[in-house]
N, C-alpha and C positions, 0 to 999 in steps of 0.2 A: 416741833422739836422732838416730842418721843415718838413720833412715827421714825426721824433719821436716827436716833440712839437704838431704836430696838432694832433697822436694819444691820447699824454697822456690827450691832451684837451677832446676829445672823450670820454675818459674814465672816467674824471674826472665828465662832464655832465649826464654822466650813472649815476655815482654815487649819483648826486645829485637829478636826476628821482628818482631814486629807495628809497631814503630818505624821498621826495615827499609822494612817494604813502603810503611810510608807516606810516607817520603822518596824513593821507588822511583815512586810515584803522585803527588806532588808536583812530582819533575822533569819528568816524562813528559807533564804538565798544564801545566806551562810551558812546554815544548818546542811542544806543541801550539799553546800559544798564541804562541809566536813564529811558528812556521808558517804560524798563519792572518795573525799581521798582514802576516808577507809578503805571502803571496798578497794580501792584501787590497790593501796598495803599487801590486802587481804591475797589479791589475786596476782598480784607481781611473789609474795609468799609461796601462793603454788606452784606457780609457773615456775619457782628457782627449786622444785623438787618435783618435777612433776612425775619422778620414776616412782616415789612414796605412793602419791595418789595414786597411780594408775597398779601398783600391788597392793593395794590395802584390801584388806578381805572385803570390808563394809564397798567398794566398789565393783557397782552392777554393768553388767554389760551396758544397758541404756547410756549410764553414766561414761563409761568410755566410748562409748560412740560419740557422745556428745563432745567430749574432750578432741577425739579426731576431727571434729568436723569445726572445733574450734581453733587448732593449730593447723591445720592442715587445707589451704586454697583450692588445690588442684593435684592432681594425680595425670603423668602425661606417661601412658606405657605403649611400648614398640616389642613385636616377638621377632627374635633374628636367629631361625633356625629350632635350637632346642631350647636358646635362653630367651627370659622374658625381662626387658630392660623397663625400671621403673623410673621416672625423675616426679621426686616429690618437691611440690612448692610449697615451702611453708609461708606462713602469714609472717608479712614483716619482710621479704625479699628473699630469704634462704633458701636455698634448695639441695635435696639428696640425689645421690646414683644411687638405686639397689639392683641388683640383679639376682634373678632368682631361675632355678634349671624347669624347662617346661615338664608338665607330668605327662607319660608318656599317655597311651589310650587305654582305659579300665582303669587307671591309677589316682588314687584320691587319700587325704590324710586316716583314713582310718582302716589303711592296708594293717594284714596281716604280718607281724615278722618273716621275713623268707627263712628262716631259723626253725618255725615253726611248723612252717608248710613243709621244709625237709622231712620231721620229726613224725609228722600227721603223715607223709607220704612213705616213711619206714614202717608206724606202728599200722598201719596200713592193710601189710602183709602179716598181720600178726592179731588182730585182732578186731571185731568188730566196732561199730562207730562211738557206744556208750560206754567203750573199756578204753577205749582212744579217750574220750573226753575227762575220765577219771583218772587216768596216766596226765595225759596235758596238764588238770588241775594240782596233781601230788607234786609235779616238776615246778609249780610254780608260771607255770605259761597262761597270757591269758591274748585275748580279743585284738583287733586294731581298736577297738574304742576301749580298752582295759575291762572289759568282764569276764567273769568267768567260762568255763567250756558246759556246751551239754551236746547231748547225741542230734539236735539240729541244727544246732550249731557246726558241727564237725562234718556233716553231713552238705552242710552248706559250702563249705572251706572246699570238700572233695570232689563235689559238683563244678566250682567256680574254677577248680585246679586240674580238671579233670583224671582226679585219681579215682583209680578200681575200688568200688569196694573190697572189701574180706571178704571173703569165699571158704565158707566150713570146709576141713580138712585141708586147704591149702598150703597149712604150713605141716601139716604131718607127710604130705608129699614130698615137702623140701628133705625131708629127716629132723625137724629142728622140735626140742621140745620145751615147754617152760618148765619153773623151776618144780612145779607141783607134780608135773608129770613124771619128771627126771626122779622124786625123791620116790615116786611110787614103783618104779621099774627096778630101781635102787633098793627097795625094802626100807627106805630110811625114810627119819622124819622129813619136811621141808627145812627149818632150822639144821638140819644136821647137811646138808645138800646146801645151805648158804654159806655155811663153815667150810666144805671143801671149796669152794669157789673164792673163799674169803683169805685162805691158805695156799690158792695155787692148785690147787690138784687137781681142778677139774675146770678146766674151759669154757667158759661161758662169755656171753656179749650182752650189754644192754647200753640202746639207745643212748639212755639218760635217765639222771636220776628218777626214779618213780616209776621208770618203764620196765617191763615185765625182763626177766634173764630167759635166755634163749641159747639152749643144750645140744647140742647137736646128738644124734643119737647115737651117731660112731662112737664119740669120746663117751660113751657109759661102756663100753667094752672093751675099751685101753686096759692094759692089765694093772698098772699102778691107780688106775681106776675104780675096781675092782678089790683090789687090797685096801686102800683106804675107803672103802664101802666097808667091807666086811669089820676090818678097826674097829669103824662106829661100832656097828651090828655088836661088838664081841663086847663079853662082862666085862666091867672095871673094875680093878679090883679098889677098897675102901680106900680112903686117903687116911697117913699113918700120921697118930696124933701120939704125943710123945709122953702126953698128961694119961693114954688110955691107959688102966690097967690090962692086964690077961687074962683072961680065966680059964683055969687048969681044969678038964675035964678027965 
């Protein structure tokens, strides 16, 4: 008799293990699944911004690679001519048309301004490669990758463009002078030589802002040229102040 009481005890403690474990796999199934709906909240959340995510500063490129390769099945591109037709598959059945214009040959995102290679191919005739890069930087001009200018820099740009260097003396061939030059022939300061130019009275050209002024040498011998030289040159006489006394000698 206590050998069948102590089995059905046995059994009875099975029994209640194995109920145990099954409310134990139960919870742990539910947990699970509140989990995922979070997450799933979490990421239906991004996905209905996902323009936020993808500027947020704190996002690394890795991170939007990842994000592409999460929205994004298949890429199916065809080139027809000079344009390059893309059709994107997104995940979920959607699909885009882009079309984008082909780059011709040598052409890549981190081209120069052609604005600037004009400018580089002006100052050019005017100055050597390290006064070019310090004009470029005073205008404000910089890089296809946004840097600054320096004399290898410019050097490269003229090379790839095939522009001449500067050549000493080349431009006093032309007759053309800069501003330093013009105030020394003038007898007059350089400030006094940016004031006639600043008033009209003497003809001058430049590029663009930061680039040097360029005189031609004819116009320092125009005779109203010549007369507003000498202007400067002459004494001023005091400005009349109404508070001065006089004194009678």
């Amino acid at each position: 008799m206590a050998g069948e009481l102590e089995a059905r005890w046995n059994a009875r403690l099975g029994d209640v293990a194995a109920l145990e474990d099954q409310i134990k796999l139960h919870d742990a199934t539910a947990a699970s699944h509140s989990a995922c709906a979070d997450n799933r909240a979490q990421l239906m959340s991004l996905g209905a911004d996902i323009e936020r995510a993808w500027g947020c500063p704190g996002t690394t490129p890795a991170t939007k690679k990842q994000i592409i390769r999460t929205l994004v099945e298949e890429i199916v591109v065809s080139v027809d001519g000079e344009t390059i037709e893309l059709i994107i598959h997104w995940q979920g059945g959607a699909h885009s048309a882009l079309a984008v214009r082909k780059n011709r040959c040598g052409q890549h995102r981190w081209k120069t301004d052609n604005d600037v290679v004009d400018l580089t191919r002006a100052l050019a005739r005017l100055m050597p490669d390290k006064l070019i890069a310090a004009a470029l930087n005073r205008a404000g001009k910089v890089t296809g990758r946004g840097n600054g200018w320096t004399q290898s820099r410019v050097c490269t740009l003229r090379n790839y463009h095939q522009i001449v260097v500067y050549r000493e003396g080349e431009r006093q061939e032309r007759g053309e002078l800069t501003l330093d030059e013009a105030a020394e022939v003038l007898a007059l300061s350089p400030s006094s030589v940016r004031r006639l130019i600043q008033e009209g009275r003497l003809p001058a050209g430049q590029f663009c802002k930061g680039a040097p002024w360029i005189i031609k040498i004819d116009d320092l011998g125009r005779q109203e040229v010549i007369e507003a030289a000498n202007q400067r040159r002459g004494p001023r006489p005091p400005s009349e102040n109404p508070d001065q006394k006089t004194l009678a000698l």
